[in-house]
N, C-alpha and C positions, 0 to 999 in steps of 0.2 A: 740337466735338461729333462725337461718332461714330453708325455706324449703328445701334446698340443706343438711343443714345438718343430718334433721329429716327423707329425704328420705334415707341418706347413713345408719341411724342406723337401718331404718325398713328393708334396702335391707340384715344387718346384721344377724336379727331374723328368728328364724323358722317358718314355717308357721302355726303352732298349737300356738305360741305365738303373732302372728301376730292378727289368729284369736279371742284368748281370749283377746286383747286390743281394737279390734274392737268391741267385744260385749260387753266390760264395757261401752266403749264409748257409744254404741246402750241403754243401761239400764240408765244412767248418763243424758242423754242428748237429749231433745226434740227432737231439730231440726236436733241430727243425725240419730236417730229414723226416723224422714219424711223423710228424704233423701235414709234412705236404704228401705224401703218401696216403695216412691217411684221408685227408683233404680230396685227393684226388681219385684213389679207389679206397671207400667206406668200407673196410670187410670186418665189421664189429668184432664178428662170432671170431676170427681168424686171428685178430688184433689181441681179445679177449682171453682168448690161451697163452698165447705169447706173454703177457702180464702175467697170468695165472702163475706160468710156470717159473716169472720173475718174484713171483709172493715166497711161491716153493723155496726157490733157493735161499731166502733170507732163513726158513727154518730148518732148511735139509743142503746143505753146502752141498755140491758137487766135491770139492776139496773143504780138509779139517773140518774139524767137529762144533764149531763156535758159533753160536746161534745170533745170527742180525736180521735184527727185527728192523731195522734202518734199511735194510736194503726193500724188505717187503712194502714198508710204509711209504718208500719213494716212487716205488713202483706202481702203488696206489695212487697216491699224487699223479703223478707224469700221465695215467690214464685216466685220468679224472679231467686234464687241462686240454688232452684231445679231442674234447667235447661230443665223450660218449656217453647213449642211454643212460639213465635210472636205473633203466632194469641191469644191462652191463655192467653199471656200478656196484650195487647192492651183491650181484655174482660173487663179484671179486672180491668183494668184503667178506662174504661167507666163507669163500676158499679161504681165506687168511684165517678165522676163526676155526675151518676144521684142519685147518695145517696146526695149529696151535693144539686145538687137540688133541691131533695123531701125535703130536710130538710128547706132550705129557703120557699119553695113555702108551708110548712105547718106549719112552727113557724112565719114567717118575718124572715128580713135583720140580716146576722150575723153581720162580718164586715169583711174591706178591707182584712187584710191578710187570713181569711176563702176564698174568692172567688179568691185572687191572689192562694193561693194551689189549688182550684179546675179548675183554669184555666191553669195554667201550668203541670196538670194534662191533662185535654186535648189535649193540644198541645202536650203532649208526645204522647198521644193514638193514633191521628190522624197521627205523624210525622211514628209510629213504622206500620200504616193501611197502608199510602201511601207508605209505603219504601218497606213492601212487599204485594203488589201488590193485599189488600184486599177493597180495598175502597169498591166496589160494595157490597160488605158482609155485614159490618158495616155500610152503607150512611142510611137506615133509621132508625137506631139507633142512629148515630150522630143528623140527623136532628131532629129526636124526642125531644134530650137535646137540640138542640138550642130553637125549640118552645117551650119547656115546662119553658127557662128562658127567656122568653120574659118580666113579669114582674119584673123581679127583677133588681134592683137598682145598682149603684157602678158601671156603665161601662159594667157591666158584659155580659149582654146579647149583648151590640158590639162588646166588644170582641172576644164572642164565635162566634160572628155571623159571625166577619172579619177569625179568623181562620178555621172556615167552609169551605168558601169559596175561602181560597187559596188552598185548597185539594181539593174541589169538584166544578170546574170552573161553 
């Protein structure tokens, strides 16, 4: 079944039944829950930490030492479908990048596919800063992460350093 047809059967229901499926769905289901939440009080800045510190935990466990990068990247997702700002987005992306490299610059060298996700990580934050028109906002926040991986290995620091510098001449 597609959306075409699921919108003809809801256009068919009453609206007192409409709303009793929407608030199984709300009781059922996390992430319908955030959504009408946020839907109904917008508190970006509020929402925005809450992910934040959902990024954190994929590189700094509360419990065990095992680094999930899955949990951060879902976390990115899920706040990305709430249909928040560019600027909120590109935030989040950054935090995931300096989590990435607080985590090198205080255990050592992960490996190559750990610094390929957190480099292509970047280049999204920078691509979504430059596209609208925030550079100046974020430039020493970027630069901060380029200096803070200058010692780290794997390319990575010229990397970051070459993608800096194609958004901030």
């Amino acid at each position: 079944m597609g959306l075409r047809e699921v919108k003809s059967e809801l256009n068919k229901l009453d609206k007192k039944v409409l709303i009793k499926h929407i608030s199984e769905l709300y009781k059922k289901f996390k992430p319908v829950k955030e959504y009408f939440e946020f839907y109904i009080n917008p508190d970006e800045k509020k929402l925005l930490e809450q992910y934040k510190d959902k990024v954190t935990e994929g590189f700094f466990p509360k419990r065990g030492y095992k680094i999930k990068l899955s949990i951060s990247r879902k976390a990115i997702n899920d706040f990305k479908k709430l249909g928040t700002s560019q600027e909120s987005i590109a935030d989040l992306l950054l935090h995931f990048v300096e989590c990435g490299v607080e985590l090198t610059n205080t255990y050592g060298d992960i490996d190559e596919s750990f610094y390929t996700s957190v480099e292509n990580t970047y280049d999204k934050a920078l691509d979504i800063i430059d596209d609208n028109g925030l550079l100046e906002k974020f430039k020493s926040r970027a630069f901060k992460i380029l200096n803070d991986s200058e010692n780290i290995g794997w390319g990575f620091y010229d990397y970051l350093y070459e993608l800096f510098y194609i958004h901030y001449d």
